[in-house]
The first five atom37 places (N, CA, C, CB, O) and aatype in JSON, in Angstrom:
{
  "aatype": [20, 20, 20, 20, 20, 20, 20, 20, 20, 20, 20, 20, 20, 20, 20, 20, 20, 20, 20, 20, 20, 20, 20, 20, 20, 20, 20, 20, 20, 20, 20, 20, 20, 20, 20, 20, 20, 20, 20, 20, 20, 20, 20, 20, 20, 20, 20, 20, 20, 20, 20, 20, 20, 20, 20, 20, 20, 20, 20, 20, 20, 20, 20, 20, 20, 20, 20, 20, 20, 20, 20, 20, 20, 20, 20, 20, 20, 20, 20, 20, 20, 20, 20, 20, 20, 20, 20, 20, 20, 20, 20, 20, 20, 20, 20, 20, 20, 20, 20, 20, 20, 20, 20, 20, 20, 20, 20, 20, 20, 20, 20, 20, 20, 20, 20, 20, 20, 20, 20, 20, 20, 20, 20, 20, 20, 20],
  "atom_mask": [
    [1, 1, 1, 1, 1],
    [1, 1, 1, 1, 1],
    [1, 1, 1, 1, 1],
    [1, 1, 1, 1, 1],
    [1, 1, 1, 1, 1],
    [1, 1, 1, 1, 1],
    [1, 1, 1, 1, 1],
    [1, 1, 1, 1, 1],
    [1, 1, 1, 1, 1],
    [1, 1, 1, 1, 1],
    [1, 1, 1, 1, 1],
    [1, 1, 1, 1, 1],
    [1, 1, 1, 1, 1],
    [1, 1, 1, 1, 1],
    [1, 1, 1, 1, 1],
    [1, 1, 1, 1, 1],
    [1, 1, 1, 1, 1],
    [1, 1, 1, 1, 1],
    [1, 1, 1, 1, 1],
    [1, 1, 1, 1, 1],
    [1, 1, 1, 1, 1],
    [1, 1, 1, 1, 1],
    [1, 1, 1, 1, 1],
    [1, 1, 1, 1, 1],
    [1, 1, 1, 1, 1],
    [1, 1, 1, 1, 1],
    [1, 1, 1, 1, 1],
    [1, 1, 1, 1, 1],
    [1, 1, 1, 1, 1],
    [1, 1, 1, 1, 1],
    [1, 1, 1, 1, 1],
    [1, 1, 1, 1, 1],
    [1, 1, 1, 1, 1],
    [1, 1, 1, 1, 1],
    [1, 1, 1, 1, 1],
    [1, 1, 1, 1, 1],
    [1, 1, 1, 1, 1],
    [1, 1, 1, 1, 1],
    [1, 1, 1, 1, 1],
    [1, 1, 1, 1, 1],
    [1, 1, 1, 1, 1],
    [1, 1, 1, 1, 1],
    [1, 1, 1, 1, 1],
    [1, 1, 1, 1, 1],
    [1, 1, 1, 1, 1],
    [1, 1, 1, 1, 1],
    [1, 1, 1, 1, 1],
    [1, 1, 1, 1, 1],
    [1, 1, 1, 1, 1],
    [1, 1, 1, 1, 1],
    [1, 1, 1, 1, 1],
    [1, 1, 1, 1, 1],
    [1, 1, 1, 1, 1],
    [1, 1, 1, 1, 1],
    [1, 1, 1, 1, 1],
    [1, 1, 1, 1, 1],
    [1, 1, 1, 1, 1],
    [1, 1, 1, 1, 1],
    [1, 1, 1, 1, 1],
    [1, 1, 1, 1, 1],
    [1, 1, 1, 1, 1],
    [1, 1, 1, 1, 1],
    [1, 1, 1, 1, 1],
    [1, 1, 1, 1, 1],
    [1, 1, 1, 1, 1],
    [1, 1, 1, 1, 1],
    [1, 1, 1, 1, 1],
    [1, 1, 1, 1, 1],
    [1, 1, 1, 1, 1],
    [1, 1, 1, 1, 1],
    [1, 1, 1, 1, 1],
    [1, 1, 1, 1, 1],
    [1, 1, 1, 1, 1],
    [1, 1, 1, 1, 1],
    [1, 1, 1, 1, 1],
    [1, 1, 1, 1, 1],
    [1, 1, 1, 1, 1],
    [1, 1, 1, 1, 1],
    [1, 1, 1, 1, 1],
    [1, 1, 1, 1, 1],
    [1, 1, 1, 1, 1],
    [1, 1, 1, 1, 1],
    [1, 1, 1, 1, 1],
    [1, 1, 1, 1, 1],
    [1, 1, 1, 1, 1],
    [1, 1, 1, 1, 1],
    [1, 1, 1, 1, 1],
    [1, 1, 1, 1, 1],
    [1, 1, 1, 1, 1],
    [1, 1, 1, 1, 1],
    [1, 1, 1, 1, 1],
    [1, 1, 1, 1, 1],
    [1, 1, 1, 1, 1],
    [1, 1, 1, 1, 1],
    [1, 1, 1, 1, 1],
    [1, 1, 1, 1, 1],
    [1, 1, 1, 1, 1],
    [1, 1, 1, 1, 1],
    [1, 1, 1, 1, 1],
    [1, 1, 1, 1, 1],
    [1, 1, 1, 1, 1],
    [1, 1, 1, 1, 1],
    [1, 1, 1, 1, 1],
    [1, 1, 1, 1, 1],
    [1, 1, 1, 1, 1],
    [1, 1, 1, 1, 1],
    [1, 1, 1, 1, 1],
    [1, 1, 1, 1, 1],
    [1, 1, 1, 1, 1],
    [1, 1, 1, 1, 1],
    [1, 1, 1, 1, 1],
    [1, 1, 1, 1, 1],
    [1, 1, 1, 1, 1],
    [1, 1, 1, 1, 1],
    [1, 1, 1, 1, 1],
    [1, 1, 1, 1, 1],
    [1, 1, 1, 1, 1],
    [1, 1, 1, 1, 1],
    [1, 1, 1, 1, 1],
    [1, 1, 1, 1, 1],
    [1, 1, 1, 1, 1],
    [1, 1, 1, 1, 1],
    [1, 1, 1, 1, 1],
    [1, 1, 1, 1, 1],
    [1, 1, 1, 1, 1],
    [1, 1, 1, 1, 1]
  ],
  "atom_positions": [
    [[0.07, 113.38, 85.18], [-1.18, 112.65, 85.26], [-1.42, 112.23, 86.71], [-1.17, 111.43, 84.32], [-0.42, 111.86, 87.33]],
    [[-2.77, 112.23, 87.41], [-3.27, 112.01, 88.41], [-2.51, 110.29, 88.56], [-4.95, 112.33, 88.31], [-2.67, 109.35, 87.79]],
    [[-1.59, 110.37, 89.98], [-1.79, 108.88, 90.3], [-2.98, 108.09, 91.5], [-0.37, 108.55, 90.78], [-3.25, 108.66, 92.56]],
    [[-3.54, 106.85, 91.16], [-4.18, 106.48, 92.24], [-4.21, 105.69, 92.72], [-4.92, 106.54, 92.3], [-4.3, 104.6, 92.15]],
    [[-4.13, 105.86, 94.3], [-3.74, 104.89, 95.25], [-4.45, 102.89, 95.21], [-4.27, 105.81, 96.65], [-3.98, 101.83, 95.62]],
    [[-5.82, 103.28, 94.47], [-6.97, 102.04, 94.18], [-7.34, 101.88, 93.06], [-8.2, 102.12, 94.78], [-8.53, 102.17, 93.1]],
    [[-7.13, 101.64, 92.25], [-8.09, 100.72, 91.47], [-9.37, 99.38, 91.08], [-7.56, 100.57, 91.18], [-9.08, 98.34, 90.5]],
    [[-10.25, 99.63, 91.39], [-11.27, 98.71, 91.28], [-12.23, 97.96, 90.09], [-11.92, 99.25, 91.94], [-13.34, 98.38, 89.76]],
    [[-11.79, 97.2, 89.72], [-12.42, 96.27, 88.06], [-13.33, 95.65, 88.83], [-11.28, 94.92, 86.96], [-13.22, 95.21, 89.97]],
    [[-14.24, 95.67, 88.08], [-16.07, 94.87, 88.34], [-16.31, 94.6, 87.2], [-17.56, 95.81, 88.93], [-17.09, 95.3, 86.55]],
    [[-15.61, 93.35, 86.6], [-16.3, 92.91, 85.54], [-16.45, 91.07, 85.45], [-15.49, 93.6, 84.28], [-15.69, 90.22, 85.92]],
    [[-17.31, 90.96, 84.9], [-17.36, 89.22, 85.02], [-16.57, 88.22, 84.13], [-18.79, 88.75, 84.73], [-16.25, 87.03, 84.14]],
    [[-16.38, 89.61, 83.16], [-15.27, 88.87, 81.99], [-14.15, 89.01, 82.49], [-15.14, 89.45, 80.48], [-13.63, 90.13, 82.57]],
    [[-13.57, 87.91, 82.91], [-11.54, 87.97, 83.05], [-11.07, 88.56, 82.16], [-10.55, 86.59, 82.94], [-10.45, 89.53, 82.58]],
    [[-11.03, 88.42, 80.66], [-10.1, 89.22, 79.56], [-10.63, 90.5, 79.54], [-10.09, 88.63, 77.98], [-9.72, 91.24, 79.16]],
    [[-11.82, 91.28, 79.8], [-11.92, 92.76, 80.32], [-10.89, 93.23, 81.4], [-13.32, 92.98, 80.96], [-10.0, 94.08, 81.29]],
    [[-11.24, 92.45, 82.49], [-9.96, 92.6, 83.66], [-8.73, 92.93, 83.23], [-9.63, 91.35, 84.41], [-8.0, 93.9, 83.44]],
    [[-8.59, 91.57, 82.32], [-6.76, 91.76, 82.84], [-6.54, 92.68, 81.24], [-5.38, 89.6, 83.05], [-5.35, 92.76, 80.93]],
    [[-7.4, 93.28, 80.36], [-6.94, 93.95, 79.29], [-6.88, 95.55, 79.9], [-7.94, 93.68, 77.94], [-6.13, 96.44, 79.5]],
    [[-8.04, 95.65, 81.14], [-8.06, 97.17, 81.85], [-6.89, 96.89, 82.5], [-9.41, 97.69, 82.93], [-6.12, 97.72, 82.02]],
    [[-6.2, 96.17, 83.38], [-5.29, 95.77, 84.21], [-4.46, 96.54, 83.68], [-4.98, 94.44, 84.38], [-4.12, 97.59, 84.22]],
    [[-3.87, 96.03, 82.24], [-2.9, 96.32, 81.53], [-2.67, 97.86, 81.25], [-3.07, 95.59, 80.44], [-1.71, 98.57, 81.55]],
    [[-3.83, 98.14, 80.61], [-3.62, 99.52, 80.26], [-3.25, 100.35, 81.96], [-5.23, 100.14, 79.33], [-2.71, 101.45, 82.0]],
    [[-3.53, 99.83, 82.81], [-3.53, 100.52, 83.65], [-2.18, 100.36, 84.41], [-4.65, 100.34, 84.28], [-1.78, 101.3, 85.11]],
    [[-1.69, 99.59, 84.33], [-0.08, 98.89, 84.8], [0.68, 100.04, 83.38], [0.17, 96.35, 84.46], [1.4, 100.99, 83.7]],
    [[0.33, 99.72, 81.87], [0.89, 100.03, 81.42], [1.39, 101.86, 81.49], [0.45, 99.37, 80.62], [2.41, 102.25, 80.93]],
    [[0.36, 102.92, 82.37], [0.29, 103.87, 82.38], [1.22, 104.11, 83.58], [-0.92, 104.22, 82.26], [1.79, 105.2, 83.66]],
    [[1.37, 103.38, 84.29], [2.26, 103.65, 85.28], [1.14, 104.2, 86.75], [3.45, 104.9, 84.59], [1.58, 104.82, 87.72]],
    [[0.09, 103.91, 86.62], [-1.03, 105.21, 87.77], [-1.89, 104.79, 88.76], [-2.25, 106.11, 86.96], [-2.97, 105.32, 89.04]],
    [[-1.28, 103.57, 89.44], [-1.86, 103.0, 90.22], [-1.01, 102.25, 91.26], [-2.63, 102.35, 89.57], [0.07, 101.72, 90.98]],
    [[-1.41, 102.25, 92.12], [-0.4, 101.7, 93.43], [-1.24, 100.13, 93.29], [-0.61, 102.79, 95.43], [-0.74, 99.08, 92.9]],
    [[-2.39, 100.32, 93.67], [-2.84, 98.89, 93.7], [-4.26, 98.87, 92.85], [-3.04, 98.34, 95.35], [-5.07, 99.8, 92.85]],
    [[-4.41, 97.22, 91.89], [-5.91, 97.09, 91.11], [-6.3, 96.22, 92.08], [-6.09, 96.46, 89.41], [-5.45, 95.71, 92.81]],
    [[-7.38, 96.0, 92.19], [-8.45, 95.23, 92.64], [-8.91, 94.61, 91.7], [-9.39, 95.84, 93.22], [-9.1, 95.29, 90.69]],
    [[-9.27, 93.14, 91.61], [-10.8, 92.77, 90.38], [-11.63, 92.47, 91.57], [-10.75, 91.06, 88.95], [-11.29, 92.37, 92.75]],
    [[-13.03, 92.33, 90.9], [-13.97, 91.68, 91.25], [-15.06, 91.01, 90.04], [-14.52, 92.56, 92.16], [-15.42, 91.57, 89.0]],
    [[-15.35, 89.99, 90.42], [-15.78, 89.06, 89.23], [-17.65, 89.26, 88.89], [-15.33, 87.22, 89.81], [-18.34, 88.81, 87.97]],
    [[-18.08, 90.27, 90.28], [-19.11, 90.37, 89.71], [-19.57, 91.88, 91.02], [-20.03, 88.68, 89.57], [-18.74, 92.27, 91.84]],
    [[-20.84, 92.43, 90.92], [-21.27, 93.3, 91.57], [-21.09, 93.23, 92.93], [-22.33, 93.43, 91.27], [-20.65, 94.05, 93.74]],
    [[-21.66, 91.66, 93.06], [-21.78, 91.87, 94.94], [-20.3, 91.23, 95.28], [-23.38, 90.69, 95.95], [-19.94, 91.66, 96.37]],
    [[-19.63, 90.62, 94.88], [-17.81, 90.27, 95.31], [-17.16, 91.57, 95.53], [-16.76, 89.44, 93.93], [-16.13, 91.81, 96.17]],
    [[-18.19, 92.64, 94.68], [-17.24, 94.14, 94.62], [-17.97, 94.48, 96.13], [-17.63, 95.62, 92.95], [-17.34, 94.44, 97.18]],
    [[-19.24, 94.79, 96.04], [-19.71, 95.08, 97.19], [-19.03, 94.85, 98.45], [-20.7, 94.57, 97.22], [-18.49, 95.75, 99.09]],
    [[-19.11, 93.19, 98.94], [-18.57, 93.1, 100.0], [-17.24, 92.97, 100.02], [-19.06, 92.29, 100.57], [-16.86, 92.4, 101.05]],
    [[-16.38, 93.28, 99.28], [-15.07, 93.67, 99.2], [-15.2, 95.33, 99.86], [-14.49, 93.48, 97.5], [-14.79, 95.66, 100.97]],
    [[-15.73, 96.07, 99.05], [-15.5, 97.3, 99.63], [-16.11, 97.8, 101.24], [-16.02, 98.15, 98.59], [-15.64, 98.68, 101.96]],
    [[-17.29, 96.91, 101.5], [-17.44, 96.85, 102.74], [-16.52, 96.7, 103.87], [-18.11, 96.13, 102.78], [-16.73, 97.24, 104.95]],
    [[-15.5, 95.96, 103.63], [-14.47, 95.17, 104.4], [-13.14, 95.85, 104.19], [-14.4, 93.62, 103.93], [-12.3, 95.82, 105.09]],
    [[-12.85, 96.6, 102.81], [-12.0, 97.33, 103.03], [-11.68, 98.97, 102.55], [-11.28, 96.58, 102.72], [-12.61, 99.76, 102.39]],
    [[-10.46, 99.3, 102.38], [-10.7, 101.06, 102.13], [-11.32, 100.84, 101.18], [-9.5, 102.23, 101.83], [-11.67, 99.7, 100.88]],
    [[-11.72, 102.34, 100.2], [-12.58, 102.78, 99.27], [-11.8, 102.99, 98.14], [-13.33, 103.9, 99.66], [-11.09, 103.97, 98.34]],
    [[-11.6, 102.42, 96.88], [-10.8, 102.72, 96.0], [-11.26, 104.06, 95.59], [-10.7, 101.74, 95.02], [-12.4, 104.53, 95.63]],
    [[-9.83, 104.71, 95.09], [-10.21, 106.08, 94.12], [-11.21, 105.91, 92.93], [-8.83, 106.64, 93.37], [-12.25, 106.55, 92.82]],
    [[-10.97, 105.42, 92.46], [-11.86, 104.73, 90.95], [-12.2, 103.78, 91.19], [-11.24, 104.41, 89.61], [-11.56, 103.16, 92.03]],
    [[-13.61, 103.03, 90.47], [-14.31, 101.67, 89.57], [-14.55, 101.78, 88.74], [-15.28, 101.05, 89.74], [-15.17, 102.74, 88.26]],
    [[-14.11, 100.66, 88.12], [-14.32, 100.6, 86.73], [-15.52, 99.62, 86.61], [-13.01, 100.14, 85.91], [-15.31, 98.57, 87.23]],
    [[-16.71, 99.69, 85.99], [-18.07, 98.72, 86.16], [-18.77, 98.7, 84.81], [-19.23, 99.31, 87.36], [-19.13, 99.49, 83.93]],
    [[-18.79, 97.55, 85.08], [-19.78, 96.71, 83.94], [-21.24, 96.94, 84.61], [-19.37, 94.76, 83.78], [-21.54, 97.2, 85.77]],
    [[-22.29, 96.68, 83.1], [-23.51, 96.4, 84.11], [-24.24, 95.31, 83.71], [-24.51, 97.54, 84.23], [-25.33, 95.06, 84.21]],
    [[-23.85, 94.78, 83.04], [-24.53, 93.2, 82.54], [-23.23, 92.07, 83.52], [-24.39, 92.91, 80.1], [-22.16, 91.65, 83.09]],
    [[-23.97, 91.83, 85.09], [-22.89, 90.58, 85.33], [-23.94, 89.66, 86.27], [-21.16, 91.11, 86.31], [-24.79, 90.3, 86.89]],
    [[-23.95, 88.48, 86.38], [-24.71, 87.52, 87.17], [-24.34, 88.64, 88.68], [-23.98, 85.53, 87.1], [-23.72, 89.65, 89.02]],
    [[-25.5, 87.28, 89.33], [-26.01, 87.42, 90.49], [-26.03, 89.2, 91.31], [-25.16, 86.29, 91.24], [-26.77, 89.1, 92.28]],
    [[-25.6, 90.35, 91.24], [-25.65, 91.73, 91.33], [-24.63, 92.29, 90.01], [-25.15, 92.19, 92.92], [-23.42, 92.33, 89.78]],
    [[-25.86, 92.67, 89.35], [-25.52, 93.89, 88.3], [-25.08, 95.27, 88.65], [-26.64, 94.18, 87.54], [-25.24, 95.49, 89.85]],
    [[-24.67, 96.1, 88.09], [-23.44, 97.1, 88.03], [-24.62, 97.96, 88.61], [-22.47, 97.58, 86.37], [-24.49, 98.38, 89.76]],
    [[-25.69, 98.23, 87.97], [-26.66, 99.18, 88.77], [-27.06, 98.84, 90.17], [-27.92, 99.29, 88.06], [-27.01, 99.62, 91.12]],
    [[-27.57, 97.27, 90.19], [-28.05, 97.02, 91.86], [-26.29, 97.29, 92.62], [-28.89, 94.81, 92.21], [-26.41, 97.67, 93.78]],
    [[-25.36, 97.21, 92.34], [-24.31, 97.78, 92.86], [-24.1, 99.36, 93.45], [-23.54, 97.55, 91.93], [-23.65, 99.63, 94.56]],
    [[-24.62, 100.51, 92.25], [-24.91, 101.69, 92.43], [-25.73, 101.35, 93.49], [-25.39, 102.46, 91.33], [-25.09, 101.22, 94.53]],
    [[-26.82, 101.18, 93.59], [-27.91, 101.08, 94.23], [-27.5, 100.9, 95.8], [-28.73, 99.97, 93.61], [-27.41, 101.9, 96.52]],
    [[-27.22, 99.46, 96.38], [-26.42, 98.83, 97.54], [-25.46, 99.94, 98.07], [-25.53, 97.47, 97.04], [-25.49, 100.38, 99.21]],
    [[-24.59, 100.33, 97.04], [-23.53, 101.36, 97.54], [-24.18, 102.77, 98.01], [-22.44, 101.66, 96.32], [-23.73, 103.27, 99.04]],
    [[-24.92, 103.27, 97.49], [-25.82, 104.26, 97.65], [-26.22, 104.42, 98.94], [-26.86, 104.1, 96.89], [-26.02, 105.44, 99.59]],
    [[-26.87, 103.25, 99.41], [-27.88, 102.24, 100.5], [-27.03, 102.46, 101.78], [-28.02, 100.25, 100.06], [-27.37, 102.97, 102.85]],
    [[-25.75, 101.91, 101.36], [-24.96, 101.77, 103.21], [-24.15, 102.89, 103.43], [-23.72, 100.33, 103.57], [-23.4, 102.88, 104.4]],
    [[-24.2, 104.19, 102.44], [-23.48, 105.58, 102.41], [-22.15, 105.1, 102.91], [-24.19, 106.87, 103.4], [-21.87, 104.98, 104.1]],
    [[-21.21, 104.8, 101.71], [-20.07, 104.36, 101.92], [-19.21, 104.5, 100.42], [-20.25, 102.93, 102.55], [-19.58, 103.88, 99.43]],
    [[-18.32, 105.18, 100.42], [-17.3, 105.33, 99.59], [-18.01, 106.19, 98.71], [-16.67, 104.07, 99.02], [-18.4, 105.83, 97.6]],
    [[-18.21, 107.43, 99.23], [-19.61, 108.86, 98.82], [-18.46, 109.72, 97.98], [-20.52, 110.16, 100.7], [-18.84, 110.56, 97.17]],
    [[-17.01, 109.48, 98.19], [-15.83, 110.33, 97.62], [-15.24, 108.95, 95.92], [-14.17, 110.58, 99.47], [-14.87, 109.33, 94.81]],
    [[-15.33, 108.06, 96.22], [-15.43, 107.08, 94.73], [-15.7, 107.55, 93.94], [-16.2, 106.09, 94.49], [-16.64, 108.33, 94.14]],
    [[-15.04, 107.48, 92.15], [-15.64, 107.91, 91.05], [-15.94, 106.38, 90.04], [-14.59, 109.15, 90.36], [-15.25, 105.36, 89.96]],
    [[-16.67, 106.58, 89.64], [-17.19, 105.53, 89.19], [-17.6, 105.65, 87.37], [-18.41, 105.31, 90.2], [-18.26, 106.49, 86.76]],
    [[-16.89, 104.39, 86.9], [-17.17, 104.61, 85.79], [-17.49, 103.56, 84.46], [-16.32, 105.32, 85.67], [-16.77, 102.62, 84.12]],
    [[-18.75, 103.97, 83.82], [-19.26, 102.54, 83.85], [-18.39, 101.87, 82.47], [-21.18, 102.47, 83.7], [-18.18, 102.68, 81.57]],
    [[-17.98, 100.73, 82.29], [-17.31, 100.15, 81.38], [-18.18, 98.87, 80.9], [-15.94, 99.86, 81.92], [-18.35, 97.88, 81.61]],
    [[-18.69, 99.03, 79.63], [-19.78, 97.79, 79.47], [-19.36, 98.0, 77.84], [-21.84, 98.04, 80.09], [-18.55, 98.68, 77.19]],
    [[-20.49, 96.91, 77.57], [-20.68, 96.45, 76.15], [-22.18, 96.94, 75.64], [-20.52, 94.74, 76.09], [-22.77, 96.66, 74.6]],
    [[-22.5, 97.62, 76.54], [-23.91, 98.05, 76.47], [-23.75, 99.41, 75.77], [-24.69, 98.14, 77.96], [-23.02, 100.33, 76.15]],
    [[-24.64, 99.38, 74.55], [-24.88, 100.09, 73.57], [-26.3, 101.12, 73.33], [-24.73, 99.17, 72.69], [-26.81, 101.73, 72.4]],
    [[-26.45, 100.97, 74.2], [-27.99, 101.23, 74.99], [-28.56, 102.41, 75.72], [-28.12, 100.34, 76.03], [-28.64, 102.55, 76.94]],
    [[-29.03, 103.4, 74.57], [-29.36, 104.85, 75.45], [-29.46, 105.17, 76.63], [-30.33, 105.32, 75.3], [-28.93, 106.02, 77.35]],
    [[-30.61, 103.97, 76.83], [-31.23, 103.94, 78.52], [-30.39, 103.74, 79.54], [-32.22, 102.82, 78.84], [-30.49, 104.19, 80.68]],
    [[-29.39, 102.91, 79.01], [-28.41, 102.28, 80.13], [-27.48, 103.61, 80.01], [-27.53, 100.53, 79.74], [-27.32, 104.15, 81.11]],
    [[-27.08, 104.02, 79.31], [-26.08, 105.52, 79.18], [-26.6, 106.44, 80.71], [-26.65, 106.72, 77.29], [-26.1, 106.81, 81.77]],
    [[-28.27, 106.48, 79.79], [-28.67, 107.54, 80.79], [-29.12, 107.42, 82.44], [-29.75, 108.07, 80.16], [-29.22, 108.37, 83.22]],
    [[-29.32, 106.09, 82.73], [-29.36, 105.9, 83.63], [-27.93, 105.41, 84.46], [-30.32, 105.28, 83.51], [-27.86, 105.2, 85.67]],
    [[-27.08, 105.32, 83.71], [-26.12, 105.69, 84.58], [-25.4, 107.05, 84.84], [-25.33, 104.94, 84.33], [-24.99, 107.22, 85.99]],
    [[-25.24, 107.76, 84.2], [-24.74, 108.88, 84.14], [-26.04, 109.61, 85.65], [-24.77, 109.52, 82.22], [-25.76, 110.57, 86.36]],
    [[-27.32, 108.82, 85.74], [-27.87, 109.21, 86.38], [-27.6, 109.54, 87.91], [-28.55, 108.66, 86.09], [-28.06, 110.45, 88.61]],
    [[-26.66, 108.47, 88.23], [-25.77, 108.51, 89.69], [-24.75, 109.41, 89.81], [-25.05, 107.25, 90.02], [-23.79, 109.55, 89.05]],
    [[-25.05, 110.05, 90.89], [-23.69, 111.23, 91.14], [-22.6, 110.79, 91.29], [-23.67, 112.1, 92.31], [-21.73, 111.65, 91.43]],
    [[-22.19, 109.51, 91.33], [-21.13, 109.19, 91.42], [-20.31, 108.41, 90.18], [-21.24, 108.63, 92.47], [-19.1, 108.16, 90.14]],
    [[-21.19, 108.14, 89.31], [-20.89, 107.77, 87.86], [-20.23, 109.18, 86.93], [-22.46, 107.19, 87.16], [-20.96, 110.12, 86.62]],
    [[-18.53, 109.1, 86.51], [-18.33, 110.21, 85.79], [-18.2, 109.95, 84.7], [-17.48, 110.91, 86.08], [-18.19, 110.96, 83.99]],
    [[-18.08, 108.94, 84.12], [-18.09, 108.42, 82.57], [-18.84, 106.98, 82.31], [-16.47, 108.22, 82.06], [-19.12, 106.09, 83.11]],
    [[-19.06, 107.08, 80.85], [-19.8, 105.92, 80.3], [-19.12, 105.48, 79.26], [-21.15, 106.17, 79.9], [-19.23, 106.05, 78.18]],
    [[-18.09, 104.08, 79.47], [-17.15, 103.76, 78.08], [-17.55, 102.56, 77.46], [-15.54, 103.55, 78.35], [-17.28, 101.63, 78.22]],
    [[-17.91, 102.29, 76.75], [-17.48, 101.06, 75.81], [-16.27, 100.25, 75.75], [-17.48, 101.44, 74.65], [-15.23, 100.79, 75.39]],
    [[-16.28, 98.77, 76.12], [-15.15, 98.11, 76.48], [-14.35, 98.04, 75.11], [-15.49, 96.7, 77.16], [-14.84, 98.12, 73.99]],
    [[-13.03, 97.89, 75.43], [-12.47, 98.05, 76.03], [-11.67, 98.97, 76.78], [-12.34, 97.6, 75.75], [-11.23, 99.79, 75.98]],
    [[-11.21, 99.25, 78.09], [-10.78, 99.79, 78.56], [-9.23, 100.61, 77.77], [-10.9, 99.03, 79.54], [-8.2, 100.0, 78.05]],
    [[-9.05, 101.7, 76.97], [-8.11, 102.14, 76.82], [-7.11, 103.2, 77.33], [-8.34, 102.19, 76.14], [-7.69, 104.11, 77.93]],
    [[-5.92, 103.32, 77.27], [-5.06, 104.51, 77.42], [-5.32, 105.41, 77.31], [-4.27, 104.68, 76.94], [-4.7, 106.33, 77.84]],
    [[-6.18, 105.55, 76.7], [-6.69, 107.12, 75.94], [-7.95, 107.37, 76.96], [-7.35, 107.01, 73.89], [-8.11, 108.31, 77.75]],
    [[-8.79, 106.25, 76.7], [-9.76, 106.12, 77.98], [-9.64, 106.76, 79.56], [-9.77, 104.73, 78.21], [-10.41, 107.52, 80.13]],
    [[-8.27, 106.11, 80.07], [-7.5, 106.41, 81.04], [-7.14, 108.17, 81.5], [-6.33, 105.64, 80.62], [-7.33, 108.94, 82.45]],
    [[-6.37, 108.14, 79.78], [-5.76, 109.54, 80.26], [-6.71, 110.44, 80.34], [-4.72, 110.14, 79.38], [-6.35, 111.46, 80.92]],
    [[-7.64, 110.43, 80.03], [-9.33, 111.1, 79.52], [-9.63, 111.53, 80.82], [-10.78, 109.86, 78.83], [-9.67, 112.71, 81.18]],
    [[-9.93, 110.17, 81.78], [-10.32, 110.16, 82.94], [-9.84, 110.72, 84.02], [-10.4, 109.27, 83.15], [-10.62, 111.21, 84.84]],
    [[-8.4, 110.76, 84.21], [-7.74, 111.53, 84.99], [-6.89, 113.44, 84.89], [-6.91, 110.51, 85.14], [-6.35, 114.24, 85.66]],
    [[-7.27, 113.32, 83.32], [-7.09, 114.7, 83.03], [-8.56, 115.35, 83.66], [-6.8, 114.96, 81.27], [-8.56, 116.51, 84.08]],
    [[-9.12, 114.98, 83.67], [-10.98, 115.43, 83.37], [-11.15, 115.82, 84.63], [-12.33, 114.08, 82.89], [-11.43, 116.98, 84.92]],
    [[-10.95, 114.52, 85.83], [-11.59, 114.29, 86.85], [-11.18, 114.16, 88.0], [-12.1, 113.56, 86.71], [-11.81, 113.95, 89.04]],
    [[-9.93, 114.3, 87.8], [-8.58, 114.23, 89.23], [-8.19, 115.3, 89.09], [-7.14, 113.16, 89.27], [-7.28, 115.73, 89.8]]
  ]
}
């Protein structure tokens, strides 16, 4: 299985975090996670430092949502090699399709974040 050097959580819920955390500690496939508690904490986090291999993103979070995130990131052409993948509670055609709409979005999951989820992702896409 693909290992990766970054991991990046963008979600506003802590128990999303630390339940993706887990599965992701538990897989053994990551050197380092990141959280961020909402869109723009992710933002100017990644501004400031390297580009994680993966995000994992919500799109329902205060003050910058998971899309104005796409959007911003898009904007300052930065971390153009990132795969991105949206992790929500959103049940919602539109939101499916408009994310899948970004070239840099490779999956659309329903929380919670699982193993299976995981292995999915890196068989697929690494």
């Amino acid at each position: 299985m693909y290992h990766f050097s970054k991991v990046l959580l963008v979600d506003d819920d802590e128990a999303t975090n630390f339940l993706a955390a887990m599965a992701i500690k538990s897989l053994d496939i990551a050197d380092e996670i990141e959280v961020a508690g909402d869109g723009l904490v992710a933002y100017e986090w990644i501004k400031q430092n390297n580009c994680p291999d993966i995000i994992f993103l919500d799109i329902r979070m205060p003050r910058m949502d998971g899309f104005d995130f796409l959007d911003n990131l898009k904007e300052i052409n930065v971390c153009n090699k990132a795969k991105i993948v949206m992790l929500t509670s959103s049940t919602r055609l539109e939101d499916k399709q408009k994310a899948l709409s970004y070239k840099s979005v490779i999956e659309y999951f329903e929380k919670p974040l699982t193993e299976e989820m995981i292995q999915k992702i890196a068989d697929t896409h690494f």
